[in-house]
N, C-alpha and C positions, 0 to 999 in steps of 0.2 A: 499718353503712351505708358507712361509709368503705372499710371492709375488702373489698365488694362493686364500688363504684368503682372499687377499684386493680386487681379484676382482670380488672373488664370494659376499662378502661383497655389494660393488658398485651394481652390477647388483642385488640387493634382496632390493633395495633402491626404494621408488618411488621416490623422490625430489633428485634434482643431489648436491650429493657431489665429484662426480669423476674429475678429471681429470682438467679440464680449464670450468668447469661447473659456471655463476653465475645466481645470483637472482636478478631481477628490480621487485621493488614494485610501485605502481602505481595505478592511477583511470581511467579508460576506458573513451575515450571524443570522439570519433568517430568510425563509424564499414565502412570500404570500402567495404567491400566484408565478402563472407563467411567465407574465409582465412585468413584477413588484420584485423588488427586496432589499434587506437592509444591509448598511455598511456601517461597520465602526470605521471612524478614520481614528488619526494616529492621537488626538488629545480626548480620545473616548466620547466622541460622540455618534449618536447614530442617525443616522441619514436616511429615508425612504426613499428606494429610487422606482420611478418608473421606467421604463426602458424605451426610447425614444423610436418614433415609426413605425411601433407596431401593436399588435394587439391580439391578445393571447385570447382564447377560450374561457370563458366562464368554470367555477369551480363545479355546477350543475350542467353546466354543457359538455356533449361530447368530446373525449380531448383535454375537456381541463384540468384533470388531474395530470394526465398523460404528459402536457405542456409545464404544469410544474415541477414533475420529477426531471424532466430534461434540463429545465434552469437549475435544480439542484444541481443535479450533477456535473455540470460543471463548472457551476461556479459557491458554492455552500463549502465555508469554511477555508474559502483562498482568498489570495489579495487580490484585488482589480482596481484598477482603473476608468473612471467614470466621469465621459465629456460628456459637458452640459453648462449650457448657456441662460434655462432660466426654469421654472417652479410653472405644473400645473394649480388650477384653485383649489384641490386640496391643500396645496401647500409641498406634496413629492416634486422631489428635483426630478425634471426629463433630462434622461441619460442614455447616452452611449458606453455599455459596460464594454470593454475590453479586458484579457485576463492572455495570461501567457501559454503558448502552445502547449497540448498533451505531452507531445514528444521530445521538450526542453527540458531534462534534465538540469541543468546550473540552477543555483540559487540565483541569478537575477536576469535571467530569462526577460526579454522584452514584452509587453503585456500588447502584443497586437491580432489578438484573435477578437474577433466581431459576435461577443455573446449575442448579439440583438440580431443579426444581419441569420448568426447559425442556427438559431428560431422558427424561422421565416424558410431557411433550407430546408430542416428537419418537416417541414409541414408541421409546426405545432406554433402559430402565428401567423395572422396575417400581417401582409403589408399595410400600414394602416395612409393611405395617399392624402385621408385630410389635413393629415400634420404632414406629408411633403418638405413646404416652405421651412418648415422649423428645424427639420433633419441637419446634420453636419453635410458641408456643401460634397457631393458625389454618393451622399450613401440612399438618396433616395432612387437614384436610381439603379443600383446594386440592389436594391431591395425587391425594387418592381421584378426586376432580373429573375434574384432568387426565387419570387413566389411564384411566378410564371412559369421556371424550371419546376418546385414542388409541384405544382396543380398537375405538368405534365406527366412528372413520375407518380403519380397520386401517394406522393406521400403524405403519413401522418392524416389529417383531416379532410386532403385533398382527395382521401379515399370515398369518405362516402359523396352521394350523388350530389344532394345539393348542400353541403356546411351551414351552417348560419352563420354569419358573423356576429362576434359578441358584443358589438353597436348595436344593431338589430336585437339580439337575444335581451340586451340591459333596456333598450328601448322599451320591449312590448312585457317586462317583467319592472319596469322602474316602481318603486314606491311615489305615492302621493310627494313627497317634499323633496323628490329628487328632481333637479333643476336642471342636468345635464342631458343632451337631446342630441342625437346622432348628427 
């Protein structure tokens, strides 16, 4: 019974306190892409984050530019917060960026806006469902939600007819020594 508690608990969380879940605080100093960016945290170091459950447009795909300037903008050159539990093989931490409301004024403003999840709304992201299982417990399906709502309103990429996804697009453009496969 207890044991049922803690993880109906966990999963009615937005911020991870489950499991092997941590927190990097940090200032945004770079956007790679719509998916990527770096964080200094507070003893100067810089961090590559990937942004967990989703999956941005290609820099050569429709949209990829489009999907980066949207990650700039609101998150380049603020402080955020970034849950994350473990490192793809490149070696970027997968993260859940959070950053604090547009319309918080105060200097310590709660950092509970869902940069990854506002991706996905905006139509410049997909939900990415094969990383599902590794997402923070409730945001996969908040994510399915939001991309489902985008595709309706055809926002962003949901505009044109058929998208490609950029698992597909890196697939059939991978280099010879490229080892990752949709």
């Amino acid at each position: 019974m207890r044991h049922l508690f803690l993880i109906t608990f966990c999963l009615s969380l937005s911020t991870p306190v489950c499991a092997d879940a941590q927190v990097l605080e940090g200032w945004v100093t770079g956007i790679a892409d719509g998916d990527t960016l770096y964080v200094l945290d507070k003893n100067r170091n810089s961090h590559k984050i990937r942004l967990l459950g989703i999956d941005a447009p290609e820099h050569q795909q429709a949209f990829g530019e489009r999907s980066k300037q949207s990650l700039a903008q609101m998150t380049y050159r603020q402080t955020v917060s970034v849950d994350w539990e473990s490192r793809d093989i490149y070696g970027r931490i997968l993260g859940r960026i959070r950053i604090a409301s547009a319309h918080c004024r105060q200097d310590d403003c709660p950092r509970n806006f869902d940069v990854n999840l506002e991706q996905v709304r905006l139509g410049l992201a997909w939900w990415n469902k094969k990383f599902a299982d590794s997402q923070i417990p409730g945001d996969a399906r908040t994510y399915e939600t939001a991309e489902r709502e985008a595709r309706k309103k055809r926002a962003g990429l949901w505009a044109e007819a058929h998208p490609l996804p950029p698992w597909r697009w890196r697939y059939a453009n991978r280099l010879e020594h490229d080892t990752v496969k949709p």
